[in-house]
Every structure is written in C-alpha cells, then in structure tokens.
C-alpha positions as CSV (number, residue, x, y, z in Angstrom):
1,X,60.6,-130.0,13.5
2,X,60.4,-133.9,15.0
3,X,59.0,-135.5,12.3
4,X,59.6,-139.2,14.0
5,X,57.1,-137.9,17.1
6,X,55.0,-135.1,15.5
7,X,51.3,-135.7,16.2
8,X,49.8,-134.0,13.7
9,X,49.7,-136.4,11.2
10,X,48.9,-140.2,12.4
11,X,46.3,-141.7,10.6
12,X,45.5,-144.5,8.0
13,X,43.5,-143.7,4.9
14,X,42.4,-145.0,1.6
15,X,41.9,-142.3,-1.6
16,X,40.6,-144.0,-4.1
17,X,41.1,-141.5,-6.9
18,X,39.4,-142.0,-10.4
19,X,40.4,-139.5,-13.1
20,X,37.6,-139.8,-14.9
21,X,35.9,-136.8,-14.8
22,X,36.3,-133.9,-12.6
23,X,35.4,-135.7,-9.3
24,X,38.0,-136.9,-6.8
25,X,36.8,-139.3,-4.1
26,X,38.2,-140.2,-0.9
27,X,37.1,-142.9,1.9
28,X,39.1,-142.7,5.1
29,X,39.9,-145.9,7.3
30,X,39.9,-146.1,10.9
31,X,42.9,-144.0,12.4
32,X,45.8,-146.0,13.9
33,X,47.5,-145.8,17.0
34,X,51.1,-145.0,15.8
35,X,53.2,-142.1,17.3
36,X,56.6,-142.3,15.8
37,X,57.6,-144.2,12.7
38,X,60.7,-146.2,14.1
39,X,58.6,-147.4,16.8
40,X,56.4,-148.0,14.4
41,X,58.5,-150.6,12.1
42,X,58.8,-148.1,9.3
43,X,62.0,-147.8,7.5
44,X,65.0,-145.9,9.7
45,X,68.7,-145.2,10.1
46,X,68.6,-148.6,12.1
47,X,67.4,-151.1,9.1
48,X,68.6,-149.3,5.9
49,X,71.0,-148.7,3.7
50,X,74.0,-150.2,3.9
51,X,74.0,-153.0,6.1
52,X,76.3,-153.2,9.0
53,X,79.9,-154.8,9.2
54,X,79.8,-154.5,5.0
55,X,83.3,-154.1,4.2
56,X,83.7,-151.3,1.6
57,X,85.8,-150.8,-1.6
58,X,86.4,-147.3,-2.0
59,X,86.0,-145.6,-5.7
60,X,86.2,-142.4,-7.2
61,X,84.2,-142.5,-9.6
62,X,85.7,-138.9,-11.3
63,X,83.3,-135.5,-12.3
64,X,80.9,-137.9,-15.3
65,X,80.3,-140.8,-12.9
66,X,81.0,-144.4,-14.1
67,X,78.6,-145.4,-17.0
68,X,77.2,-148.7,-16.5
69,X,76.8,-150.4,-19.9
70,X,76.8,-154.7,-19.5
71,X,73.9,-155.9,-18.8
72,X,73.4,-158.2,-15.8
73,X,76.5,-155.9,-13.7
74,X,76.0,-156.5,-10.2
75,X,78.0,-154.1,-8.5
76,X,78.3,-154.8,-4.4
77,X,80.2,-153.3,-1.5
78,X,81.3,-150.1,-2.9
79,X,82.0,-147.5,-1.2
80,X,82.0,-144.4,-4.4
81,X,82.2,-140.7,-4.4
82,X,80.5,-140.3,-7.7
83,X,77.8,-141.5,-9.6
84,X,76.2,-144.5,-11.6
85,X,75.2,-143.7,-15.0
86,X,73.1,-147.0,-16.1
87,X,73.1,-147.6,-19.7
88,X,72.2,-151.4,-19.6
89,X,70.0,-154.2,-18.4
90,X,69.1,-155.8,-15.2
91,X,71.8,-153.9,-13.4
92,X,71.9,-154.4,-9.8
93,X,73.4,-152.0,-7.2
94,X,73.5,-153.5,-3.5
95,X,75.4,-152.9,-0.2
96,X,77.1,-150.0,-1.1
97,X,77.4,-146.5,-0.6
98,X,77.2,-143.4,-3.0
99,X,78.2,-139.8,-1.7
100,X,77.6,-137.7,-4.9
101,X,78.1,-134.4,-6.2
102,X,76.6,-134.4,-9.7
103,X,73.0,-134.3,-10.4
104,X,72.3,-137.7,-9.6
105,X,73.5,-140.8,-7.6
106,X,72.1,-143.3,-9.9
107,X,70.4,-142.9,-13.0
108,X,69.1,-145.4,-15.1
109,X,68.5,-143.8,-19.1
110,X,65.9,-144.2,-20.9
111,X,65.2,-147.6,-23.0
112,X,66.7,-149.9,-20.3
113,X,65.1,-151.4,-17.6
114,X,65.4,-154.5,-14.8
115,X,67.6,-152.0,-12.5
116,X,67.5,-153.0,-8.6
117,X,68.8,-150.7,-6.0
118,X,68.6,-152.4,-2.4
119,X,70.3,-151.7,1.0
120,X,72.5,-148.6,-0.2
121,X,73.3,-145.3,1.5
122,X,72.8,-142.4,-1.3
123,X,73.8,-139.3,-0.1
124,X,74.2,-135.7,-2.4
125,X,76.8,-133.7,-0.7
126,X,75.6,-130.1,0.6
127,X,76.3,-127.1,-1.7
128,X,78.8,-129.3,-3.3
129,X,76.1,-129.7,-6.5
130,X,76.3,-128.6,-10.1
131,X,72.4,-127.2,-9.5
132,X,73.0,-123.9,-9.2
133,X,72.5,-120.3,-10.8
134,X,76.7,-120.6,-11.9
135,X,76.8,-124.2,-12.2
136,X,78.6,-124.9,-8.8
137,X,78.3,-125.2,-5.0
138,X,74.8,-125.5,-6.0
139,X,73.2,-128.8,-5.3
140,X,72.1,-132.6,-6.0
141,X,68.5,-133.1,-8.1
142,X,68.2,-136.8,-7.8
143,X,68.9,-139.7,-5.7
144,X,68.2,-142.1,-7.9
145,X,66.5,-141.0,-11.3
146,X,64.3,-144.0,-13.3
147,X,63.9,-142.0,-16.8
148,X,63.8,-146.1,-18.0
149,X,62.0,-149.1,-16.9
150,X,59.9,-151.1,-16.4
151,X,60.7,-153.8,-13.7
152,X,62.9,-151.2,-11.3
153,X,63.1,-152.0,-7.8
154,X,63.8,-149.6,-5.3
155,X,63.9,-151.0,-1.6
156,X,65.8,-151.0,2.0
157,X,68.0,-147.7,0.8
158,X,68.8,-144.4,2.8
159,X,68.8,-142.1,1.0
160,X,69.2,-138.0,1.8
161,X,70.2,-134.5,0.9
162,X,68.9,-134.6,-2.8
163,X,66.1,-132.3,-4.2
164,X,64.2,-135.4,-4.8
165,X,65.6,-138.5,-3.0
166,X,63.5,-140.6,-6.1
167,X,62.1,-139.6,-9.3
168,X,60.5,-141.7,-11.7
169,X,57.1,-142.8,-12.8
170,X,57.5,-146.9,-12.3
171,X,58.6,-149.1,-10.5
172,X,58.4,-151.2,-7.1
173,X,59.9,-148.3,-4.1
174,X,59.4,-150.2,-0.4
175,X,61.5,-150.2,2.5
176,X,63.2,-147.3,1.9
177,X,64.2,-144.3,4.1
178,X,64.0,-140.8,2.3
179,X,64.8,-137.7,5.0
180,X,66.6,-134.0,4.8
181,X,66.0,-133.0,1.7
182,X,68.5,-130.2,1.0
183,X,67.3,-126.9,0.0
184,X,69.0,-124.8,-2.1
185,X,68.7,-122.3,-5.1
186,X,69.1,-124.2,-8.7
187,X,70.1,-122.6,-12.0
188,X,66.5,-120.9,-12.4
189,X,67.4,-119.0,-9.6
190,X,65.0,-120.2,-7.5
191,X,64.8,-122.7,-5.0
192,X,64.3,-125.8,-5.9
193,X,61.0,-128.1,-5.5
194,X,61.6,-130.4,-2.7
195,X,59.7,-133.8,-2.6
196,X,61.1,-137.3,-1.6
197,X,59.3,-139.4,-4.4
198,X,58.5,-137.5,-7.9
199,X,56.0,-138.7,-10.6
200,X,55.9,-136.6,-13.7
201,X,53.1,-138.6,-15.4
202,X,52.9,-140.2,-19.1
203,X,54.0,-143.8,-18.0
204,X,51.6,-146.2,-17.8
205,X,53.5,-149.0,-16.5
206,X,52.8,-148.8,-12.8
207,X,54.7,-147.1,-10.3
208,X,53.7,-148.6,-6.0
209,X,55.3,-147.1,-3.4
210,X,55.1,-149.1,-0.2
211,X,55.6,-149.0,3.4
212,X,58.5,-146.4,3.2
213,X,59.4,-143.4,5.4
214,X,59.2,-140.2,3.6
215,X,60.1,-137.0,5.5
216,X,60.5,-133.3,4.0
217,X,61.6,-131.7,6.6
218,X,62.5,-128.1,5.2
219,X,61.1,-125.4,6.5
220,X,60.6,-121.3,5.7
221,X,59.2,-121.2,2.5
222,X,62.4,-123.1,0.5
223,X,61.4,-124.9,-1.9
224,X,59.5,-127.7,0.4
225,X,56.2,-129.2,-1.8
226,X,55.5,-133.0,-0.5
227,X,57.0,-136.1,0.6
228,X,55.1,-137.5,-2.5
229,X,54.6,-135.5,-5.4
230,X,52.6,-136.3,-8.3
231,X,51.8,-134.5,-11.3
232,X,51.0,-134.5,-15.3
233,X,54.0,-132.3,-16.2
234,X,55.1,-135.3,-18.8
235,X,51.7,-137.0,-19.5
236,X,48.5,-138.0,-17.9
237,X,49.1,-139.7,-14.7
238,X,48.1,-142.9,-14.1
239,X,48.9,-146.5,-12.4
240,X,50.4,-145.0,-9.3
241,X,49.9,-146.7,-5.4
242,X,50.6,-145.2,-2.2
243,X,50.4,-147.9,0.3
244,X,51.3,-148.0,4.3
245,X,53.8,-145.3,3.8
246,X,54.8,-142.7,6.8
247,X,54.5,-139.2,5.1
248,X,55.5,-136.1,7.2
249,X,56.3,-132.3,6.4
250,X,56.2,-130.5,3.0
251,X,53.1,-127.9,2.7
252,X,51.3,-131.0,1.9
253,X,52.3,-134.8,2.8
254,X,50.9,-135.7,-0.5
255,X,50.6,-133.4,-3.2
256,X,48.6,-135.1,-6.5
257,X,49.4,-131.6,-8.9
258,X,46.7,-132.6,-11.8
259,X,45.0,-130.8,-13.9
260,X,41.7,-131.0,-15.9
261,X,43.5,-132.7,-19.2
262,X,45.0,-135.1,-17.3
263,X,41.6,-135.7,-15.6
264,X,40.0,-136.0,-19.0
265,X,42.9,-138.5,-20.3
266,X,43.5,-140.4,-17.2
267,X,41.3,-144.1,-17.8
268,X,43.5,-145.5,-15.1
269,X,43.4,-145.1,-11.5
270,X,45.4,-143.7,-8.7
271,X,45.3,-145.7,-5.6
272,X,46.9,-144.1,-2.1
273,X,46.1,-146.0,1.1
274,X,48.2,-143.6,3.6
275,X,49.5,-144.0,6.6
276,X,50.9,-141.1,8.4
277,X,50.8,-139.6,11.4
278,X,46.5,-137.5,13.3
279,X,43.2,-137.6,12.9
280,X,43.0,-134.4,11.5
281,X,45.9,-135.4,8.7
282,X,43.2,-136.9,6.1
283,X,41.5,-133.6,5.5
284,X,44.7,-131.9,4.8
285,X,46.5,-133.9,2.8
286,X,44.5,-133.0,-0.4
C-alpha cells in the first residue's frame, strides 16, 4: 500500500466532538486538492529527523538505557543504540539519533515534565524487542512514551518501527513524521495494537497534534487500529486536537474508542480538524 499517493483519503474536515451526552457531531469542510503528503508540505524523510551534515557521537547506551536525572540536560548530536529514561526537568533531546531495542526510545516518568524532543531519528529495531510472548526477539512498544508532563514538545522527529511511534495524553506533537509501524506478537500472545499517536484518557492538561504525517501502514489483520488512537482506558478523555494532520491506513484513520462513562464524565471537548487524503474519507473515519 502507497500511502504518500493513495486517493482514498484526501479531504479536510472539522469534528467537533462534545462528550456531553450521547451525541457526537461532525461538520465537514470543503475537500482539498492534495494528492500526496510530501508534495503536500507535510512532514517526510526529506525535513525530519535528524538534520543533515549533523556530526554524531556514538553511544551505547547498554540493556536499561541511560537515566536522565538533572534537570535542564540538553543532550545534542548523539548518535545511541539504547534508550533515554527521563527522570528530570526540562530535558531536551535534539539532533540525534536513537536505534532502540527496549520498550521505549524515550520515556519521560511520571511527575516530571518540560521534556522537548525535536529533529531526532527514533527508530525500534525489528524483532530485536523485549515485547514478546518469551521476552525476546519480540518488539519495541513506544517511540517516545510521555507518562509525565505537562509542557512536552514533540516536533520535526522521524520516528518508525514501534508499536506506537507516540504515546501520551499531553503535550504539543507537530512536524513530525510517524510511518512502518512494526507488527508483531507481544507477551499476551497476540499482536500488538498498532497506532502512531496513543491517548489513554484521564489527563486533562491538553494534548494538540498538528500538521504531522501519520501512516499505519500494516496490513492482514496484525494488529493495525489507527494512525490516531484515542480512548478512555485510563480516564475520561478530554482536551485533545487533531489539526491539519495527514492520516492514512489502520482500519480507521482516526479511531476515538469511548465509551458511554467517559461520555457522561467528559465536560471538555475533543476538537479534530483533519486533513487526509478523498471525499469519501470523512464518512469513514468514525
């Protein structure tokens, strides 16, 4: 599947969704004349991640990662075969790239916030995980995980072959390139949920993702959901904008998983003006 050309999915649209009540409403805005997102100016191989003639400082970063605990690090230029574990405050992570085999290539823990993630290349290496059914040559479950916040900024990163290339319910995500997720079967023996952005619910702070390309690409029934996935499995779901984003493959583009208690809890709304790619797109993206 093409998912820079395909034409069944180019259209902008506005879903205005208020969870207050059992009602979801939707408006649509005019469709747009936009074949292919790098033609386009969305976010590709060409203007992400790490930005070219960066010279590199290799690192190995050893089976645990490198836990990040000073706040204010900046780490830049790094080339690491590892992972970041951020324990700390307005960490910043630029110009570098992360090739991991661990569940994540950057997590930031819970009670910290200010982290920035901007031009990297993330990358989980294929059936080289710890995601598996024995606990090896399984995969990678997170490109970058925000369990923290608020204040994050995610933006201008390539980032591939995790189960979820971003998971976290805040934040500001723009810019970035998320593609070939990689499908494989996790320790529940089953293959795991695919989706390029992830939002559990139960975080109020805000989470806006902007004028990024998202592809799912898998095919065949493994484990492919939605380039954007959004649900109340921690929490009612709230504070969360979709905006001028290019969304392709999954079974849906957009997949908002909610269910009645979190449309009786819910007093904020959920904003998603879409751009993706056919006229016929806005009626199946729900």
């Amino acid at each position: 599947m093409n998912l820079s050309s395909v034409k069944r999915f180019a259209v902008a649209a506005s879903f205005g969704i208020a969870l207050t009540g059992s009602s979801i409403g939707r408006t649509i805005s005019p469709v747009i004349s936009c074949t292919d997102f790098v033609s386009c100016g969305f976010p590709n191989a060409s203007n992400t991640g790490v930005p070219p003639g960066t010279q590199l400082t290799a690192v190995n970063a050893g089976p645990n990662g490198i836990d990040i605990k000073q706040d204010g690090t900046v780490i830049d230029s790094v080339d690491l075969t590892g992972s970041y574990n951020v324990y700390a405050n307005n960490v910043t992570i630029k110009n570098s790239r992360i090739t991991t085999s661990n569940y994540w290539g950057i997590q930031l823990a819970d009670g910290y916030s200010g982290l920035k993630v901007l031009h990297c290349t993330i990358v989980g290496a294929v059936g080289m995980g710890p995601d598996s059914p024995t606990g090896k040559n399984g995969g990678e479950d997170y490109g970058i995980d925000n369990e923290g916040g608020p204040n994050v900024e995610v933006a201008f990163n390539d980032i591939s072959e995790f189960a979820h290339n971003f998971a976290g319910g805040n934040g500001y995500v723009h810019d970035n390139y998320m593609h070939d997720l990689q499908a494989f079967i996790n320790s529940h023996n089953d293959y795991a949920h695919l989706e390029d952005t992830y939002a559990g619910g139960g975080d109020v702070r805000g989470l806006l993702l902007e004028h990024n390309t998202l592809l799912d690409q898998v095919t065949g029934d493994r484990g492919e959901t939605a380039a954007v996935y959004a649900t109340d499995d921690f929490g009612a779901l709230s504070n969360l904008t979709v905006n001028d984003n290019w969304l392709a493959g999954g079974h849906l583009r957009f997949m908002p998983a909610i269910g009645q208690a979190t449309r009786q809890r819910s007093k904020s709304p959920i904003t998603i003006f879409r751009r993706c790619t056919s006229p016929t797109a806005a009626s199946t993206e729900l």
